[in-house]
CHARMM-style PDB file with segment names, atoms N, HN, CA, C and O in Angstrom:
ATOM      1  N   UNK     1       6.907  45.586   0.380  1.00  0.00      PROA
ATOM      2  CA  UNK     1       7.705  44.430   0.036  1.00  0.00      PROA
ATOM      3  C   UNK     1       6.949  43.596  -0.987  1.00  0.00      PROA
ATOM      4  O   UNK     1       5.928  43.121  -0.490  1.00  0.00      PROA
ATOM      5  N   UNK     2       7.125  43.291  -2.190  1.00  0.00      PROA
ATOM      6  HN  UNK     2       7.954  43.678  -2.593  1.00  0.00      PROA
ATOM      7  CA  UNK     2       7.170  42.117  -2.768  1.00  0.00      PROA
ATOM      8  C   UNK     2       7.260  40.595  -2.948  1.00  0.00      PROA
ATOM      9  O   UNK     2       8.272  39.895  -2.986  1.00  0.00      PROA
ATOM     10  N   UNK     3       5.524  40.122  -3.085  1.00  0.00      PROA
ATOM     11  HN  UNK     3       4.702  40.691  -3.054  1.00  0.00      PROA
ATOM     12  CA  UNK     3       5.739  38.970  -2.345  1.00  0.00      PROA
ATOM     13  C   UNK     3       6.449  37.829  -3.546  1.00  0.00      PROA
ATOM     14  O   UNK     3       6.199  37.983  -4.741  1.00  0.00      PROA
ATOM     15  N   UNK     4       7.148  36.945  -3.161  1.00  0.00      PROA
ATOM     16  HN  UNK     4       7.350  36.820  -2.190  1.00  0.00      PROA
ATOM     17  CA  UNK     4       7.733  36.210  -4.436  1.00  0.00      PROA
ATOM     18  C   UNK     4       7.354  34.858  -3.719  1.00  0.00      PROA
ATOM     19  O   UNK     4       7.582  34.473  -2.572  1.00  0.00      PROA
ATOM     20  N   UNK     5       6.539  34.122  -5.035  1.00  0.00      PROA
ATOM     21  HN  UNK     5       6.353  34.435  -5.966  1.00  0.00      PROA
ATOM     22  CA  UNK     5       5.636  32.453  -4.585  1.00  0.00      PROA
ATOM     23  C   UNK     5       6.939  31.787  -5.788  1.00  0.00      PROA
ATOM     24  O   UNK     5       7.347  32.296  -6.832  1.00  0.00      PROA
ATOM     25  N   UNK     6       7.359  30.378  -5.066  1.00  0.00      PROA
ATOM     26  HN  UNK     6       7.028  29.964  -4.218  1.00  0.00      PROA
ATOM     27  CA  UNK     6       8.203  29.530  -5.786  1.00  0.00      PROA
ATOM     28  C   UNK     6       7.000  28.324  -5.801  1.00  0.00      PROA
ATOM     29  O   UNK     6       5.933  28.387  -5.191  1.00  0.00      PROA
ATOM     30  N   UNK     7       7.530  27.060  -6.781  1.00  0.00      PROA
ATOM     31  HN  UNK     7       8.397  27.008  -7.277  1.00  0.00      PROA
ATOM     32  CA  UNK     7       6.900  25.918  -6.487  1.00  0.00      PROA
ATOM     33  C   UNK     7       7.911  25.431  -6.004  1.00  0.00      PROA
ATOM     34  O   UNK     7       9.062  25.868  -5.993  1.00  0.00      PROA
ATOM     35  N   UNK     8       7.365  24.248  -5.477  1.00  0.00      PROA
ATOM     36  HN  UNK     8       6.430  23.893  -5.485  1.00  0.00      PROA
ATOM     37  CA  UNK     8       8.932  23.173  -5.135  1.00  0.00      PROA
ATOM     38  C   UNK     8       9.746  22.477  -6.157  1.00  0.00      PROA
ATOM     39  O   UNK     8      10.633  21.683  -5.843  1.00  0.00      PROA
ATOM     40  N   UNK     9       9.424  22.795  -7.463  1.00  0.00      PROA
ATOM     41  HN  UNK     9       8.703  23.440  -7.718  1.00  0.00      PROA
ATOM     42  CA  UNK     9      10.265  22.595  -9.056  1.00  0.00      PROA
ATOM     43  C   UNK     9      11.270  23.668  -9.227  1.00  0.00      PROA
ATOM     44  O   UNK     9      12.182  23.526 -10.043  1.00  0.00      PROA
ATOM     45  N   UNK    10      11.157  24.715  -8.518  1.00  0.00      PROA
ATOM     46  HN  UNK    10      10.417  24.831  -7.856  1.00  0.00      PROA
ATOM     47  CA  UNK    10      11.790  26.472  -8.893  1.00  0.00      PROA
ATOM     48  C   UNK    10      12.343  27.148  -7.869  1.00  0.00      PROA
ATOM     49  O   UNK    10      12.558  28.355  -7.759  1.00  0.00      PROA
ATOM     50  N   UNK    11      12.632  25.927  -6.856  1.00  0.00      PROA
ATOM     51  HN  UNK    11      12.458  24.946  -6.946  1.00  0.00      PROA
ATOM     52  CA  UNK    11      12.525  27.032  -5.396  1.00  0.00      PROA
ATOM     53  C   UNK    11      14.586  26.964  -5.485  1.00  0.00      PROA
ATOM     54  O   UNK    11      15.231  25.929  -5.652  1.00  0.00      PROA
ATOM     55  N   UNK    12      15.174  28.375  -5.314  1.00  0.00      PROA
ATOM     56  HN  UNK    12      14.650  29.216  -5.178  1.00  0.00      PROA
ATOM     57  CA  UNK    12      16.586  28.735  -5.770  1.00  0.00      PROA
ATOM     58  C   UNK    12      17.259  28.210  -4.806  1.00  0.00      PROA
ATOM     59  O   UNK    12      16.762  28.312  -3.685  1.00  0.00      PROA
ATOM     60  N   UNK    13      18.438  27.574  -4.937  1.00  0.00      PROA
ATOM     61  HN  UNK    13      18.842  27.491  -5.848  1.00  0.00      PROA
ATOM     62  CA  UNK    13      19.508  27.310  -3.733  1.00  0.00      PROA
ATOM     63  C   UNK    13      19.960  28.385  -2.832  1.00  0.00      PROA
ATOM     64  O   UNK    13      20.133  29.581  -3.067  1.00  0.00      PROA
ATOM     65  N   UNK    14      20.136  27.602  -1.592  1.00  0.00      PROA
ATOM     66  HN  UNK    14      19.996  26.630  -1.401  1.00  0.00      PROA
ATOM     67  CA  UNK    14      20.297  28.824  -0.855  1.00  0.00      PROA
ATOM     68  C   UNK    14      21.983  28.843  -1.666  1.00  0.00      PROA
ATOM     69  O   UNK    14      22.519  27.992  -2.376  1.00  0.00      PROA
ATOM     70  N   UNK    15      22.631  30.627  -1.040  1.00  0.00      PROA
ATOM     71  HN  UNK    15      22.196  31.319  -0.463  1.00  0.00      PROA
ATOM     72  CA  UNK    15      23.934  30.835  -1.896  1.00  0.00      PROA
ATOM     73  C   UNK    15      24.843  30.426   0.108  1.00  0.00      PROA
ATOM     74  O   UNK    15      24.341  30.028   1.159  1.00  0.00      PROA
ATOM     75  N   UNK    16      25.997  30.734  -0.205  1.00  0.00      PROA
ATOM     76  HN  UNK    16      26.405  31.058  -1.058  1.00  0.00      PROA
ATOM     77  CA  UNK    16      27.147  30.564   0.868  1.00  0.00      PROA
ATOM     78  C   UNK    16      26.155  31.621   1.750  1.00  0.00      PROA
ATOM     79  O   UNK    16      25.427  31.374   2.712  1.00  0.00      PROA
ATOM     80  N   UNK    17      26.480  33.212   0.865  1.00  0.00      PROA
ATOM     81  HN  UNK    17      27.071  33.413   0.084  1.00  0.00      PROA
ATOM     82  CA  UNK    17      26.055  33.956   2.263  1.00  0.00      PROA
ATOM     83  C   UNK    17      24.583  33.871   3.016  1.00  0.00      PROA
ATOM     84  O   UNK    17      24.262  34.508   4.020  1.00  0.00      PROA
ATOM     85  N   UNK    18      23.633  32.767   2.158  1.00  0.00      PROA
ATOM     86  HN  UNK    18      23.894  32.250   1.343  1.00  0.00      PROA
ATOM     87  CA  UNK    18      22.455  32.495   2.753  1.00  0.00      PROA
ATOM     88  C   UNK    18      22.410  32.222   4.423  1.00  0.00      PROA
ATOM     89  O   UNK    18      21.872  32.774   5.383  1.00  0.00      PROA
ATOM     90  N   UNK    19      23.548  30.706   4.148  1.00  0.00      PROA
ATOM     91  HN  UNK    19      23.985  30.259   3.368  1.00  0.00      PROA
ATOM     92  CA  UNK    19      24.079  29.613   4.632  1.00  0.00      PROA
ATOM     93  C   UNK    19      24.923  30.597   5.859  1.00  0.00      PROA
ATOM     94  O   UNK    19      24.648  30.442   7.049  1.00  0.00      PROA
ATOM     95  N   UNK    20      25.851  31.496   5.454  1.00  0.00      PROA
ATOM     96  HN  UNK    20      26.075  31.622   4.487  1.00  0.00      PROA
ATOM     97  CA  UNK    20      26.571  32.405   6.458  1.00  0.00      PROA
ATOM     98  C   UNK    20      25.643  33.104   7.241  1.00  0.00      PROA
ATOM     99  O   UNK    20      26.049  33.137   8.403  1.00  0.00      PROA
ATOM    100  N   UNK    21      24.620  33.649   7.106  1.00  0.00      PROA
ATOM    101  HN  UNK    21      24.291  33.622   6.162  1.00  0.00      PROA
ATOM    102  CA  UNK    21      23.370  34.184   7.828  1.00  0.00      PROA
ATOM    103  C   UNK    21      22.840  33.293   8.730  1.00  0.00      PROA
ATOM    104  O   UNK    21      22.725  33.640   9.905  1.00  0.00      PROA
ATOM    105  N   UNK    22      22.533  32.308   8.403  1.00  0.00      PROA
ATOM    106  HN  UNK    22      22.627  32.027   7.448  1.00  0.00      PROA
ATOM    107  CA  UNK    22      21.777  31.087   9.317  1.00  0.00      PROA
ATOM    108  C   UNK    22      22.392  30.646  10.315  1.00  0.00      PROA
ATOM    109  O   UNK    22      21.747  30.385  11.330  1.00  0.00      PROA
ATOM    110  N   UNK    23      23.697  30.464  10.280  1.00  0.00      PROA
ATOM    111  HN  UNK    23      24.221  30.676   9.455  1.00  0.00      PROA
ATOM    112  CA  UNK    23      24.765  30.254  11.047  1.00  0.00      PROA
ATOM    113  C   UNK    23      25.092  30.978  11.967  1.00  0.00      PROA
ATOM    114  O   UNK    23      25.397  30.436  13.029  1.00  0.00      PROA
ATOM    115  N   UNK    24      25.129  32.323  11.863  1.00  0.00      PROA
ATOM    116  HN  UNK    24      24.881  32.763  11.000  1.00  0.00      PROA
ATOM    117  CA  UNK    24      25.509  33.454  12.365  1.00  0.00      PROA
ATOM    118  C   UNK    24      24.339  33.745  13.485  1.00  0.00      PROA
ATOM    119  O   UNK    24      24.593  34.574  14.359  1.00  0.00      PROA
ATOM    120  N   UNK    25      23.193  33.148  13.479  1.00  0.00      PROA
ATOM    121  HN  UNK    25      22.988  32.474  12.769  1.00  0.00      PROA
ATOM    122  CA  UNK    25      22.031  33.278  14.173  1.00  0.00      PROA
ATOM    123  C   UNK    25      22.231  32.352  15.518  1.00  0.00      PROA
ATOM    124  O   UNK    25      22.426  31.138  15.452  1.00  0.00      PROA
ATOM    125  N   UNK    26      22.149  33.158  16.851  1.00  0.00      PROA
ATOM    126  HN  UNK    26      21.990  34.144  16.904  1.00  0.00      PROA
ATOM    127  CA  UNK    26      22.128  32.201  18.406  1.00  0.00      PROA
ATOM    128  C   UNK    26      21.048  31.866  18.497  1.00  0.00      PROA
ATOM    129  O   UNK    26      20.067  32.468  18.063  1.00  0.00      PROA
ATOM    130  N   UNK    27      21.072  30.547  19.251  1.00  0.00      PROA
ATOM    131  HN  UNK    27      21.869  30.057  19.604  1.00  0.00      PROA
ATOM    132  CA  UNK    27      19.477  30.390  19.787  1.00  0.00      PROA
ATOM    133  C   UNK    27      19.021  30.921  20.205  1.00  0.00      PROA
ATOM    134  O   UNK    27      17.908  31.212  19.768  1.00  0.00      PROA
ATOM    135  N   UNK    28      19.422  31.391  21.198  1.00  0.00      PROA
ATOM    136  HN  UNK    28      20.327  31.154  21.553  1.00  0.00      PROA
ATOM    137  CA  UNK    28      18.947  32.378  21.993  1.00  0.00      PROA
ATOM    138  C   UNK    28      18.486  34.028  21.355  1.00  0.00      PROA
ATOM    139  O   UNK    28      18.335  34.986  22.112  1.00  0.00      PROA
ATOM    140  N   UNK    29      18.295  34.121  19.721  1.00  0.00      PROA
ATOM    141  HN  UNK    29      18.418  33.343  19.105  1.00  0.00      PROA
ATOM    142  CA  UNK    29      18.031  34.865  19.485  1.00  0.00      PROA
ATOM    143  C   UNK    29      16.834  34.796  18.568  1.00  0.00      PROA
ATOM    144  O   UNK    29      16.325  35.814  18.099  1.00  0.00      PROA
ATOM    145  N   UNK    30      16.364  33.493  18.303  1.00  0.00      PROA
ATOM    146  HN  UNK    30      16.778  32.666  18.684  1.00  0.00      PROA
ATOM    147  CA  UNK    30      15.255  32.597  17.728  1.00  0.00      PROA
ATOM    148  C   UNK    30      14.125  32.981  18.171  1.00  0.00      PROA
ATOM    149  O   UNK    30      14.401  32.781  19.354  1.00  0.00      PROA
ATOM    150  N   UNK    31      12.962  33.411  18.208  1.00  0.00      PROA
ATOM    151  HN  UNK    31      12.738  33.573  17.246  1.00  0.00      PROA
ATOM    152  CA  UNK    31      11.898  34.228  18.631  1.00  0.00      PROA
ATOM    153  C   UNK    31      10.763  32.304  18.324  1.00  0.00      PROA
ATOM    154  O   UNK    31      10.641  31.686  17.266  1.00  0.00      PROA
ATOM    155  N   UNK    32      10.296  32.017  19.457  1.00  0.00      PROA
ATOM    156  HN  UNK    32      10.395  32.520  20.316  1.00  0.00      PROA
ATOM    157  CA  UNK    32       9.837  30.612  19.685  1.00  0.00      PROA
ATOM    158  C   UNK    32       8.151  31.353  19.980  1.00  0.00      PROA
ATOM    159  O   UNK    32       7.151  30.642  20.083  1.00  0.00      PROA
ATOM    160  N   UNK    33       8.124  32.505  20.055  1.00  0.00      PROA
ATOM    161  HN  UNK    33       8.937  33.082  19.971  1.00  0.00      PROA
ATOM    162  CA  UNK    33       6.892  32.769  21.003  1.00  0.00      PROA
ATOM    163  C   UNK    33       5.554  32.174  19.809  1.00  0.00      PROA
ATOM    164  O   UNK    33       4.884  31.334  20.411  1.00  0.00      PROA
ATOM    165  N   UNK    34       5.079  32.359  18.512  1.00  0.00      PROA
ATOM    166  HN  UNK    34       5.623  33.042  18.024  1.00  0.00      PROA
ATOM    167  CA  UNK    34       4.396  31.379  17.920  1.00  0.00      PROA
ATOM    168  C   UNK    34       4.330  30.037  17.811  1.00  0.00      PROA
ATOM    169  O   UNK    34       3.591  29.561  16.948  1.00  0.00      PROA
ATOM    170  N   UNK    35       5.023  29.262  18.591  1.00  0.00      PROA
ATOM    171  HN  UNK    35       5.623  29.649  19.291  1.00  0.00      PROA
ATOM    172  CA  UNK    35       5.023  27.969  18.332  1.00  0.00      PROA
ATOM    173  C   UNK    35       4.638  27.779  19.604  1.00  0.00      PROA
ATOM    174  O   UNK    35       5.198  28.406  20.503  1.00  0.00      PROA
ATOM    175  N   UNK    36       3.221  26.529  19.973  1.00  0.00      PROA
ATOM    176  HN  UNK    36       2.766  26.020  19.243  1.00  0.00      PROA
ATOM    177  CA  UNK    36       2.679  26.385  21.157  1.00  0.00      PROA
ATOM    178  C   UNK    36       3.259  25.413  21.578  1.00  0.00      PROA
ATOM    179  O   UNK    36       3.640  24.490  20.857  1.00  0.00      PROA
ATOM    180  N   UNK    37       3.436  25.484  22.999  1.00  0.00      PROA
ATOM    181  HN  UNK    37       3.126  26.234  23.584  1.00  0.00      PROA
ATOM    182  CA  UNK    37       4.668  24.770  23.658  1.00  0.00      PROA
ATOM    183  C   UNK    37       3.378  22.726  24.118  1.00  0.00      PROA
ATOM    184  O   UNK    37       2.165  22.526  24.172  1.00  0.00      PROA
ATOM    185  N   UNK    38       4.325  22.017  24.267  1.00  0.00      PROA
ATOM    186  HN  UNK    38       5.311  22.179  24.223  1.00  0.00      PROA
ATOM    187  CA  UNK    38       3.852  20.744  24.247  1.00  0.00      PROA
ATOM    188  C   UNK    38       4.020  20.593  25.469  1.00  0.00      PROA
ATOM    189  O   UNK    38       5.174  20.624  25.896  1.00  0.00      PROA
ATOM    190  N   UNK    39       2.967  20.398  26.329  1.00  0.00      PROA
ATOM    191  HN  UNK    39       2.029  20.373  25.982  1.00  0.00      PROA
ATOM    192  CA  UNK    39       3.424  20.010  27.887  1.00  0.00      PROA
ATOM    193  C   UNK    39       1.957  18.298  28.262  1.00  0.00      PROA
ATOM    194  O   UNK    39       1.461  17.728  29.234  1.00  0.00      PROA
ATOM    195  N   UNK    40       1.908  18.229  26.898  1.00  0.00      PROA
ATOM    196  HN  UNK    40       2.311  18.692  26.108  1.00  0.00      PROA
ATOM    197  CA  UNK    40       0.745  16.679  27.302  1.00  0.00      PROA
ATOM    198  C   UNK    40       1.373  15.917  26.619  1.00  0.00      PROA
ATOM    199  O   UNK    40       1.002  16.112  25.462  1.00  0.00      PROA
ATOM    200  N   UNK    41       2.210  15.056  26.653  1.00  0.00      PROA
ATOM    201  HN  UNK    41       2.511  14.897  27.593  1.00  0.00      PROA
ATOM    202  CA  UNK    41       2.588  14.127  26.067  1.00  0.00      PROA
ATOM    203  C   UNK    41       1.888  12.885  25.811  1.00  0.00      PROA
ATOM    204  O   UNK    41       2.147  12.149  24.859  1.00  0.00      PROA
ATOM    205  N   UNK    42       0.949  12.657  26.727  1.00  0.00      PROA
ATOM    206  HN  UNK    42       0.738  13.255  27.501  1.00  0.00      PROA
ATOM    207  CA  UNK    42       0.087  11.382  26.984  1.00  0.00      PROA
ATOM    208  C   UNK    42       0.103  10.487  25.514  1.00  0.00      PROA
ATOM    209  O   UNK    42       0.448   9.324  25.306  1.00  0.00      PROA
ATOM    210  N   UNK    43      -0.448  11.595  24.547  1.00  0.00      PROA
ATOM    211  HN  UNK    43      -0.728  12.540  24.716  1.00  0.00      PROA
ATOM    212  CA  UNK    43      -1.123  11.129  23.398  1.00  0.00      PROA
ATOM    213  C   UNK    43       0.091  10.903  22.209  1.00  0.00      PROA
ATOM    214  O   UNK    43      -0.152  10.762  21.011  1.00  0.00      PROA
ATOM    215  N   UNK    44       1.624  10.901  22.903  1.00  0.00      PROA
ATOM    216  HN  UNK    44       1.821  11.015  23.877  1.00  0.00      PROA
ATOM    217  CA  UNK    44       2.556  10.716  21.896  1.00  0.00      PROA
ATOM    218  C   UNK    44       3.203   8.703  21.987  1.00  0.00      PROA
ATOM    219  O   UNK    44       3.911   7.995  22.703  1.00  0.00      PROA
ATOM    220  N   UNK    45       2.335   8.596  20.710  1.00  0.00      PROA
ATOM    221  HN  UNK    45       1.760   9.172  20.129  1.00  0.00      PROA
ATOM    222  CA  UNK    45       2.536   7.209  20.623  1.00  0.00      PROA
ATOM    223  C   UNK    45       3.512   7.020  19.480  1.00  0.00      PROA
ATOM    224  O   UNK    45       2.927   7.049  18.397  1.00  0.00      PROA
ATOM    225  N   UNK    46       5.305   6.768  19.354  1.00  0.00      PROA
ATOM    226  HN  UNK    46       5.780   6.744  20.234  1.00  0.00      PROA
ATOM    227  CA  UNK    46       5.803   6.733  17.872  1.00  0.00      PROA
ATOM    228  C   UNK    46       5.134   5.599  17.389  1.00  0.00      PROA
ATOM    229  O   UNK    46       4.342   5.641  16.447  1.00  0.00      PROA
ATOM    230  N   UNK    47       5.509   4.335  18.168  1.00  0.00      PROA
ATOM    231  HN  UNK    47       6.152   4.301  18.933  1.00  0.00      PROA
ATOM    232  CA  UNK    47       5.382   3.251  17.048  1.00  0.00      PROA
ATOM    233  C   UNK    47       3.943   2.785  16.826  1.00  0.00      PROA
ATOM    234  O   UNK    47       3.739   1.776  16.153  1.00  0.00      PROA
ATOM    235  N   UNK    48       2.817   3.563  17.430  1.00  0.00      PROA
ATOM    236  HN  UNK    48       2.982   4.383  17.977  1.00  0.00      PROA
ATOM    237  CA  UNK    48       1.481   3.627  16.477  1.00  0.00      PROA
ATOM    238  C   UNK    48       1.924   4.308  15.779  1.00  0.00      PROA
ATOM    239  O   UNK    48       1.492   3.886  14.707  1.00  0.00      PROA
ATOM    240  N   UNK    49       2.735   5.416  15.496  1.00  0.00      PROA
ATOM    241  HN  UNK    49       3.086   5.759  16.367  1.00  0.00      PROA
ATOM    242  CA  UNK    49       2.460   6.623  13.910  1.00  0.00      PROA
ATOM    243  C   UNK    49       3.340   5.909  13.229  1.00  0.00      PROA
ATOM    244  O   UNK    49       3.373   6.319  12.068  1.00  0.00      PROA
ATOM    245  N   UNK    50       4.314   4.732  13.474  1.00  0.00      PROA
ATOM    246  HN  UNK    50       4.286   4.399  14.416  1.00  0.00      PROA
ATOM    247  CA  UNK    50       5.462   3.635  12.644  1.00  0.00      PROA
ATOM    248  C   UNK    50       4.424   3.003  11.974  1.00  0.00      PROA
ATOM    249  O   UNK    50       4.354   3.044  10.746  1.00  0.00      PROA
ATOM    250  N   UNK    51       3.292   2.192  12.932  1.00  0.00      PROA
ATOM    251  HN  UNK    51       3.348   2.159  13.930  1.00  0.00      PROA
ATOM    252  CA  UNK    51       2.579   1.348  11.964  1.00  0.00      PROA
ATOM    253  C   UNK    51       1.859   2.020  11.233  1.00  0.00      PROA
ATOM    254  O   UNK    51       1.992   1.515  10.119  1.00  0.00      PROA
ATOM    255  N   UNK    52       1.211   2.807  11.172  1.00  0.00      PROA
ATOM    256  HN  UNK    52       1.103   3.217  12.077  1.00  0.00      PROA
ATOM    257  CA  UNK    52       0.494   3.151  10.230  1.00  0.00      PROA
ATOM    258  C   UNK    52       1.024   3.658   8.699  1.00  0.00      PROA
ATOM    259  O   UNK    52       0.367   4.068   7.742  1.00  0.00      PROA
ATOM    260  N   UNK    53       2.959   3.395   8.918  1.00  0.00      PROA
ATOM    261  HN  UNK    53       3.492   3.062   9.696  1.00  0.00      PROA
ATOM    262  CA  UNK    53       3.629   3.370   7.637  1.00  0.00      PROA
ATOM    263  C   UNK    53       4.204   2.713   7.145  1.00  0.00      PROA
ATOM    264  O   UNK    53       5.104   2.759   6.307  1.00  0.00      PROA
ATOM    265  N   UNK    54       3.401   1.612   7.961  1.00  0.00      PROA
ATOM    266  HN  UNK    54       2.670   1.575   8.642  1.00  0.00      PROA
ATOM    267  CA  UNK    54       3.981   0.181   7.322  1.00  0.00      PROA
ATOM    268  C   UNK    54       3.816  -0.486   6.399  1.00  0.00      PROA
ATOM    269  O   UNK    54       2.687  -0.917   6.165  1.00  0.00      PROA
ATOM    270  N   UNK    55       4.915  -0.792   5.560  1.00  0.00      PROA
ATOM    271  HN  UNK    55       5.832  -0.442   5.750  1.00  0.00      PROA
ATOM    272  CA  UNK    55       4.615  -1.695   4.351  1.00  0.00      PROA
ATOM    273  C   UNK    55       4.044  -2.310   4.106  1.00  0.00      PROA
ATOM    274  O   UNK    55       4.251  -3.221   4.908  1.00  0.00      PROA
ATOM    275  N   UNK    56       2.920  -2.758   3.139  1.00  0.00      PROA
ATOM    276  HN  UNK    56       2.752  -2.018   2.488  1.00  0.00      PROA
ATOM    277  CA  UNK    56       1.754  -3.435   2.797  1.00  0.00      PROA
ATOM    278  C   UNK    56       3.282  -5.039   2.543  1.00  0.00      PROA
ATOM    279  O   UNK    56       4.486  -4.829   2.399  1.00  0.00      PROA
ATOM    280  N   UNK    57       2.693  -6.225   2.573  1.00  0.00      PROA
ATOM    281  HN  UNK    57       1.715  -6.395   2.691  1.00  0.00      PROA
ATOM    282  CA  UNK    57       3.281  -7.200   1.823  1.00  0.00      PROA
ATOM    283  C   UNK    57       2.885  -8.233   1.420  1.00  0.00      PROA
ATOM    284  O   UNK    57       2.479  -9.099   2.194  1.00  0.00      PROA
ATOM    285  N   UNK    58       2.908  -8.381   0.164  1.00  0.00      PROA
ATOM    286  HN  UNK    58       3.238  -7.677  -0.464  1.00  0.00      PROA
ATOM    287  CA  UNK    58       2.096  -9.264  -0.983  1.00  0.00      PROA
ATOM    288  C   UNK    58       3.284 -10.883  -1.353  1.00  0.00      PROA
ATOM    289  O   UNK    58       4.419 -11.161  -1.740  1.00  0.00      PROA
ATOM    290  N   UNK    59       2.246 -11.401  -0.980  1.00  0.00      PROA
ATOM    291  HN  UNK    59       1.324 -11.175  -0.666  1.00  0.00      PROA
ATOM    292  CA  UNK    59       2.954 -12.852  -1.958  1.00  0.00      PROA
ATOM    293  C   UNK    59       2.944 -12.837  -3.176  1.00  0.00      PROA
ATOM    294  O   UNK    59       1.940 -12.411  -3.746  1.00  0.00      PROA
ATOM    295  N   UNK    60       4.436 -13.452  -4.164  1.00  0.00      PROA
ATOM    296  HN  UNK    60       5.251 -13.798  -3.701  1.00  0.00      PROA
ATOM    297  CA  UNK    60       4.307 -13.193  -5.383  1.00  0.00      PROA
ATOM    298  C   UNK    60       4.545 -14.329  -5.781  1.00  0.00      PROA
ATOM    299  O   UNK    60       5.353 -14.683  -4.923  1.00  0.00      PROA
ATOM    300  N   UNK    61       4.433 -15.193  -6.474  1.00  0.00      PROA
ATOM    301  HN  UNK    61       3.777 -14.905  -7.171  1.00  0.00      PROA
ATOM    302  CA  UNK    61       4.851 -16.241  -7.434  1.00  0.00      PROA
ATOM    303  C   UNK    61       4.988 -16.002  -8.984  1.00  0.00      PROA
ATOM    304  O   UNK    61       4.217 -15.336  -9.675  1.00  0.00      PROA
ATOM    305  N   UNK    62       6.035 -16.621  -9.369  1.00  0.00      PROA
ATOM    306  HN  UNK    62       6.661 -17.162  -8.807  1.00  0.00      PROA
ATOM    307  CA  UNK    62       6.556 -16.499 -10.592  1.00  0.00      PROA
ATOM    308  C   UNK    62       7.224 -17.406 -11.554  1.00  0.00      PROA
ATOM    309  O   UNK    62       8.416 -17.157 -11.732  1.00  0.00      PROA
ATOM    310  N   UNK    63       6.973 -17.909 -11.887  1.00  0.00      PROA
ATOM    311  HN  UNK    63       6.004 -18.111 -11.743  1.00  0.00      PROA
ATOM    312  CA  UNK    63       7.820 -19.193 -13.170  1.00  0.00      PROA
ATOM    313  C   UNK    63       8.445 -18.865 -13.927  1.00  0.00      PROA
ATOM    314  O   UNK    63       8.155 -18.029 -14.783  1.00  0.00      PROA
ATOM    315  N   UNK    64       9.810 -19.637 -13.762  1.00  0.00      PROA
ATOM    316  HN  UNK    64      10.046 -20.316 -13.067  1.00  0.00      PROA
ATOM    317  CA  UNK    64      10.822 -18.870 -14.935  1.00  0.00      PROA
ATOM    318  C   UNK    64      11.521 -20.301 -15.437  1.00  0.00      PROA
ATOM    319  O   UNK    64      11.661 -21.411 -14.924  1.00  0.00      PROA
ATOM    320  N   UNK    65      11.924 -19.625 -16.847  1.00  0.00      PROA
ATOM    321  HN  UNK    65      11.810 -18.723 -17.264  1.00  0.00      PROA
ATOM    322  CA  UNK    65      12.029 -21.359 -17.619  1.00  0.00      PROA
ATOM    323  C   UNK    65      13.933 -21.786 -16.832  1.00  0.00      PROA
ATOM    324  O   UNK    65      14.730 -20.996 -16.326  1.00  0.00      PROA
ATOM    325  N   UNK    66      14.025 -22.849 -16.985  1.00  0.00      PROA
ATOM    326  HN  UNK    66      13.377 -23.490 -17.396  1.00  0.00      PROA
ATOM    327  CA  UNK    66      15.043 -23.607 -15.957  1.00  0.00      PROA
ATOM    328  C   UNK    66      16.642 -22.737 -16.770  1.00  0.00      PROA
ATOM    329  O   UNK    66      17.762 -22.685 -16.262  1.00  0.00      PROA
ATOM    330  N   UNK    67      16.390 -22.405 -17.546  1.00  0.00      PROA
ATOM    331  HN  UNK    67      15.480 -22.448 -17.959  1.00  0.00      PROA
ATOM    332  CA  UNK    67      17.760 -21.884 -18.942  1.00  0.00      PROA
ATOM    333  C   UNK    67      18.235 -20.169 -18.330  1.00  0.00      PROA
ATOM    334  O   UNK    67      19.227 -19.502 -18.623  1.00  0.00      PROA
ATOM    335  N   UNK    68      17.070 -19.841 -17.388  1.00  0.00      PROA
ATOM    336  HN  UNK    68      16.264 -20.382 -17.149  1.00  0.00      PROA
ATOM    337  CA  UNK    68      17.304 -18.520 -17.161  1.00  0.00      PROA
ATOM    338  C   UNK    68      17.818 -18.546 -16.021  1.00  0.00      PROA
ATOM    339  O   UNK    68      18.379 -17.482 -15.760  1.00  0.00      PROA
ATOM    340  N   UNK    69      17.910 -19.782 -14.714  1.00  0.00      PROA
ATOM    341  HN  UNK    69      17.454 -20.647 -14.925  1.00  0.00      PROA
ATOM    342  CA  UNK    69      18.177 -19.606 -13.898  1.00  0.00      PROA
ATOM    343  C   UNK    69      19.552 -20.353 -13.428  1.00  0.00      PROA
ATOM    344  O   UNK    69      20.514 -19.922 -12.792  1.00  0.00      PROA
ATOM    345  N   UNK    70      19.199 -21.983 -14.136  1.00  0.00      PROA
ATOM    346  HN  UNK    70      18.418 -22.333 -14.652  1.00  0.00      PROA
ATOM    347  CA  UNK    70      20.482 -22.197 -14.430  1.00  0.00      PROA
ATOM    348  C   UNK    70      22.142 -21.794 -15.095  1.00  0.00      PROA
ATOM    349  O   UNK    70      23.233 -22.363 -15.103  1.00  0.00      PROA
ATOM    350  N   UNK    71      21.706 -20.764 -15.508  1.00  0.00      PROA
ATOM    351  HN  UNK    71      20.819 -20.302 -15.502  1.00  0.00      PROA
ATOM    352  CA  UNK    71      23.149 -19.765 -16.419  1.00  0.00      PROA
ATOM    353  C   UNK    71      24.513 -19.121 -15.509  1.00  0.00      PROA
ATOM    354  OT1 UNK    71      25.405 -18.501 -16.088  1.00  0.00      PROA
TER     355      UNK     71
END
């Protein structure tokens, strides 16, 4: 098989019958066995991983002549 590398600038749309394939797939036919299952939750904090994407916020001041605002 032929390996084919895209960037994320080049990577092709999927077509209908892509889309018809994916669909056509049961869960129950999804092969999960590589993905390690989560049974510790302890350490799942969302809104620590919220703050840490929290918006910085800056005071701004600005002067604008009275003709630009009055209009």
């Amino acid at each position: 098989m032929k390996i084919v590398r895209y960037s994320s600038e080049n990577v092709p749309k999927p077509t209908k019958e892509d889309l018809d394939r994916v669909d056509a797939i049961k869960d129950e036919d999804i092969d999960y066995s590589d993905i390690p299952e989560i049974i510790d939750f302890s350490k799942f904090c969302p809104w620590e991983q919220r703050q840490m994407f929290k918006p910085v916020k800056v005071a701004v001041t600005c002067k604008l002549e009275a003709d630009m605002i009055l209009k």
